[in-house]
C-alpha positions, 0 to 999 in steps of 0.5 A, spaced: 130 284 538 124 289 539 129 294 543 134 294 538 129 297 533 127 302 538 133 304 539 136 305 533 130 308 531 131 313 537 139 313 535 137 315 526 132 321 530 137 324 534 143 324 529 138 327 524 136 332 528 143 334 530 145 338 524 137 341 523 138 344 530 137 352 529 142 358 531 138 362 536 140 369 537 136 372 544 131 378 544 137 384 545 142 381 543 145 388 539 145 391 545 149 385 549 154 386 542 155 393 542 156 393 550 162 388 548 164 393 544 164 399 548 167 395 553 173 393 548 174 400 546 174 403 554 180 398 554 183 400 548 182 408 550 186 408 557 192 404 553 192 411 549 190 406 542 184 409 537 178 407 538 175 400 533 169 402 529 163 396 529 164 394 522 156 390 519 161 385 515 165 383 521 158 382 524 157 378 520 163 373 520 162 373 527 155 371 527 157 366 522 161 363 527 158 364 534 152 360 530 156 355 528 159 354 536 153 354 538 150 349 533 155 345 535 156 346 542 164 347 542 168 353 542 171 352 535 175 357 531 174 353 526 167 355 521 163 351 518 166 347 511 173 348 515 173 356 514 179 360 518 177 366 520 181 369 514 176 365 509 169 368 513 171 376 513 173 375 505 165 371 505 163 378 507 167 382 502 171 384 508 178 385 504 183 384 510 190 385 511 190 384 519 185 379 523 183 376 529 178 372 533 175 372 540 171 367 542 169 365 549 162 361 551 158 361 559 159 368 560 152 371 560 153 378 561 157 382 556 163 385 561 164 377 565 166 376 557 171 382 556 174 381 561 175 374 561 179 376 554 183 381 558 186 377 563 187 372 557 194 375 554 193 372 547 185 375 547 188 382 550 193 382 545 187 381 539 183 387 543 189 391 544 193 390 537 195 397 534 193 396 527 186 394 529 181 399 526 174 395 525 171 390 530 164 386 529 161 381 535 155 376 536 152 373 540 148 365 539 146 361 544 145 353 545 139 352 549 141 357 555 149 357 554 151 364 549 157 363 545 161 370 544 165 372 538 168 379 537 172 379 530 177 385 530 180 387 522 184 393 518 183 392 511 187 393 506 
């Protein structure tokens, strides 16, 4: 009787422990972030397309979600509450009229990511889409694993 005690009581501290678990964005994460982001735009040069300009709100929304991946420990497009990524851009005054989202995790260096998306058709054409003119990426981690998000928009 007592184990069953002690091992609900182990069950109730884990589970309430879960939901309080802490985004962790690692010391040069920016660096890492704008390296995602030349890399994209060397992409989108050499196929003749403008360059995306990094956007604090789409950082944000991508933020919201690589936090919300890491906290969870999943790839998800699906954000916190059930938010699209439509719904996260607009959360930061972004007024869209084209979107799209990137997101990847295990990738520890920012080329390994990029990539990765480029040899991915459906990534590729988020990072190459022609009407694309802002971006904004994260960068979370869940113990050692970093999760990635690049968020590409054109406003309205």
């Amino acid at each position: 009787m007592m184990w069953r005690i002690c091992l609900a009581a182990l069950v109730s501290a884990m589970l309430s422990a879960a939901p309080s678990m802490a985004c962790t964005i690692p010391p040069g994460a920016k660096a890492k972030t704008q390296s995602v982001l030349a890399d994209v735009n060397a992409l989108r040069r050499k196929a003749g397309l403008r360059r995306l300009q990094e956007s604090p709100q789409l950082e944000a929304a991508a933020r919201i979600q690589a936090c919300h991946m890491s906290t969870q420990g999943r790839l998800t497009h699906d954000g916190p509450g059930g938010q699209d990524i439509g719904q996260r851009i607009l959360s930061t005054g972004y007024q869209w009229r084209a979107a799209a989202e990137n997101i990847a995790d295990g990738y520890p260096f920012a080329d390994g990511v990029v990539a990765a998306w480029a040899r991915s058709p459906s990534h590729r054409k988020n990072m190459m889409h022609r009407d694309m003119r802002h971006a904004g990426v994260a960068l979370a981690y869940r113990g050692a694993k970093p999760y990635w998000v690049l968020v590409v928009a054109a406003k309205r």
